[in-house]
Structures are given as C-alpha cells and as structure tokens.
C-alpha positions, 0 to 999 in steps of 0.5 A: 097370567100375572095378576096385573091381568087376572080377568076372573074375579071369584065371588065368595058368596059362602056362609062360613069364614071356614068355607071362605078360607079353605077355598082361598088358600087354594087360589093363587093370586096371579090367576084371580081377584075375590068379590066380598059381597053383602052377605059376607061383608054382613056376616064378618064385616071389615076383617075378612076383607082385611084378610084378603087383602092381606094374603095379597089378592086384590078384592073388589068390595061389591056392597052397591053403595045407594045414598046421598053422595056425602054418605057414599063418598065417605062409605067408598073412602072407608072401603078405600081404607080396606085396601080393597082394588074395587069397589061399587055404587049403583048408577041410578044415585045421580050424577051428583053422588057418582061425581061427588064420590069419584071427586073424593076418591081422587084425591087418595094416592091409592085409590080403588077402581070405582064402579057403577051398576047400571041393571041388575043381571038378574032383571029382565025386560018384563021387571025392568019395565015395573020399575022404568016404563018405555024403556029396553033394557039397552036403551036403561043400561046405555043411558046410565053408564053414560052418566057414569062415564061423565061423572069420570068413574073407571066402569061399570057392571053390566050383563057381558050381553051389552058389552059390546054396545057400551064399547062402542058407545063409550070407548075401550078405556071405560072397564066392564065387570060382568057377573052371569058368565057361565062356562059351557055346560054350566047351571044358569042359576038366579041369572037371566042375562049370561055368556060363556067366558071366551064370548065375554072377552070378545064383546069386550068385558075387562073383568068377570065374576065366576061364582058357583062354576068355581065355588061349587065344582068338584075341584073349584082350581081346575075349574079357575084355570080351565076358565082361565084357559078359555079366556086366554084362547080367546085374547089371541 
C-alpha cells in the first residue's frame, strides 16, 4: 500500500511531543497519513506539523476553521504554507466562506485537499435537534455537503453511517473522511455514529481517522496493519 493510497489517517491526539514522536518514528508513511488536531496544534503550534511533514507523511490539519470567509481563507492558506496534504472548515460557515476559501486555495500550485464537516460524529438525533429543529440527522448532513460540493471543495467529513448516501447523491469524486471507525471488538469511546474499517470502505469512505485503536494498543504498527489488512480485503 504506497502512500498514494494510504486510507487510514492516525489521529494524534497525545499530550506530549514525546508520545507524539515516539509513535511516529514507528509509522511508516506509505501505510498512514497523521491528523494534527486542536489540542496538539495548540499545545505545539506550527512546528509539529512542519516536523510531520518534513518526516515525509502527509498530515491533514483538522483545526475546523469557523469564521468569515476572508479569515478562513487566509487561516487555510496559512495552513497551505505548512506543507499539510488537507485541511478543514466547518460547512455550516456559508456558502460564501466555503467558495471564498476554495477560490484562494486554487490559485496555489500546491494546494491541500479542502474540507467541510457537516455534523460532528459525536452528535446525535437528540443534540442535533437543540441546535437545528425538524431536521434528521441525514436530512442536515446531506443539505450541507451539498453545499459543500457546489462551493467546489474535494469532500467532507462525515460519519462512515451516510457515506453511502452522500455517494449516491453527490457522486464518487466528492471524497469522504470519516472519524468513528472502530475495528471489531473495539471501545466505542466519546463516538455515537461508528463502523467497522471494511464497512466504511463498502459505503463508500476515501479515507479514515483511527485514533485510540491504534494510539492505545499494546502494539499501535500491528494494529495499523491489521486495520490496513481489513480494508485491503475489503477493495477486492
């Protein structure tokens, strides 16, 4: 599995540059990408990600930028200047900051994949309906990676749960990333929408976020590449 097609993305979410590293200098970038999320980007700020980089993974920075377009469009091209592969916005910014910051992106010869959260994996029917009244979680998620596609972004996240809807609805090309994705056996944790890694790639997900069933396991390589191996059966 060469790194053109690595389907897993490992997220870091450590305390410790210590821990960060000593897990990476395990991982081998043809068969993983890394997610820099808040608390690590926060802790240690641009030059972790620049490491990352630099060790040669391609690293999806998952800050969810929320502002009005000019500030996300300069937040994502600051990111751009990172070196990092993907980066994200949340959808429910408009159609304006999505076009706005896709439009800017663009014009970069190396531009990172852009991305739009629709719900967080951590919602469900009962949070989603005191924030948005009279509305399935579906129905929410569809309605906003539409818009997302017609602002002209590569995907968005989502729970691997509507992947295959939004295949359908919005074609193969729009790319999934998914978080909540659990092998067999594995702790559910502070996610209330999750699948197995070979019933993601089935509906349809282009890529996943594995965090604690790799970054908590006795031997985190062994469980990438069982992981990897699940998916790999589940392509043929």
């Amino acid at each position: 599995m060469t790194v053109t097609d690595a389907k897993v993305i490992i997220a870091l979410d450590f305390d410790t540059e210590e821990q960060v590293f000593d897990l990476v200098e395990r991982l081998d970038p043809k068969t993983c990408r890394l997610k820099v999320g808040k608390e690590l980007f926060t802790r240690f700020g641009p030059a972790i990600v620049k490491r990352l980089v630099s060790s040669g993974f391609d690293v999806f920075l998952d800050l969810k930028f929320h502002d009005i377009p000019n500030t996300v469009a300069k937040a994502c091209l600051a990111a751009a200047d990172l070196g990092v592969w993907m980066v994200n916005v949340h959808a429910s910014g408009g159609p304006k900051m999505l076009e706005h910051t896709q439009n800017q992106l663009s014009q970069l010869s190396h531009a990172p994949k852009l991305i739009a959260v629709t719900v967080l994996t951590s919602m469900d029917q009962s949070q989603l309906d005191s924030v948005v009244g009279n509305t399935t979680l579906n129905q929410q998620v569809l309605k906003l990676a539409t818009i997302t596609r017609n602002a002209g972004l590569d995907g968005v996240v989502c729970s691997a749960q509507e992947a295959s809807m939004l295949k359908r609805a919005l074609g193969k090309s729009f790319e999934l990333v998914t978080p909540g994705i659990r092998p067999l056996g594995a702790n559910q944790d502070d996610q209330s929408r999750i699948v197995t890694p070979s019933q993601a790639i089935v509906d349809g997900v282009d890529y996943m976020v594995v965090g604690r069933p790799i970054t908590k396991a006795e031997d985190p390589v062994a469980a990438l590449t069982a992981i990897n191996q699940e998916i790999a059966a589940a392509m043929h």
